[in-house]
Residue, then its C-alpha position, 0 to 999 in steps of 0.5 A: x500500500x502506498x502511503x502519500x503526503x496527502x494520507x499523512x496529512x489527513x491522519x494528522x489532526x487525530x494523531x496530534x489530538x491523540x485520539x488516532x489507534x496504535x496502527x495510526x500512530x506508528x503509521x504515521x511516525x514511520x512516515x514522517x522518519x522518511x519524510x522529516x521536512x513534511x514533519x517539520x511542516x505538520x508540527x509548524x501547522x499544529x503550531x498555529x493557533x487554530x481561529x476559535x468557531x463560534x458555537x451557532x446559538x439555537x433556540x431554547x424552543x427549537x425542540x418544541x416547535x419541530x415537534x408542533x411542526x411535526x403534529x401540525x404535518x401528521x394531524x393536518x387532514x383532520x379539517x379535511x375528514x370533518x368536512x367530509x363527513x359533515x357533507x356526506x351526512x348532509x347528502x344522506x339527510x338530502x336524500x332522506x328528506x327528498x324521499x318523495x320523488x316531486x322534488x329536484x335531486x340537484x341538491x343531493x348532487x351538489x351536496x353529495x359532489x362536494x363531499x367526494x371532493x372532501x373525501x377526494x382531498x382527506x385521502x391524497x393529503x394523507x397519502x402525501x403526508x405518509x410519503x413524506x413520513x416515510x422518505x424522511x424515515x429512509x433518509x435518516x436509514x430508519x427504513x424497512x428495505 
């Protein structure tokens, strides 16, 4: 196996930190005996004061509103069922008050017409939200394969 600088360098940083294995280490100081300008140059590296990161602040209630969130996406069809249902039993009443046949069935129509568009909107919503759920579920490599 052919060891480069390159390898080395990457290597470096857990080595210096003291967190590489006992292969890693002795890896690494049999390089830079071969090498001892690059060694010279990842001890002058080290050297330098690393910029100090700011730590990204977050919002004390980020917890609490991805979880809002996520009750939001997964209850989100309920209006959806309810106006289903209300419509579908408007259209059942319909057909039961205009049981004597002399009166026009355009009202059973338009009621029953937007209930299936309720019920129509309650199903793709929930197929949506499932297929969401779940691409996010296999993308996190919780998924059933």
């Amino acid at each position: 196996m052919n060891v480069t600088r390159q390898v080395i360098h990457d290597l470096w940083p857990a080595y210096a930190a003291g967190e590489a294995s006992a292969d890693t280490r002795a890896l690494v100081e049999a390089f830079l005996r071969q090498d001892p300008e690059f060694a010279r140059v990842l001890q002058e590296q080290s050297a330098e004061p690393m910029p100090e990161q700011e730590i990204p602040r977050l919002p004390l209630d980020l917890e609490a509103k991805a979880f809002r969130r996520t009750q939001r996406l997964l209850l989100g069809f309920d209006w959806t069922i309810f106006f289903a249902m209300m419509f579908s039993c408007f259209a059942f009443g319909r057909i039961v008050a205009d049981t004597s046949w002399d009166v026009s069935p355009v009202n059973f129509i338009v009621t029953a017409s937007i209930a299936v568009a309720f019920w129509v909107a309650f199903f793709v919503r929930l197929v949506l939200v499932r297929r969401r759920v779940l691409r996010s579920r296999i993308g996190e490599g919780t998924g059933r394969a």
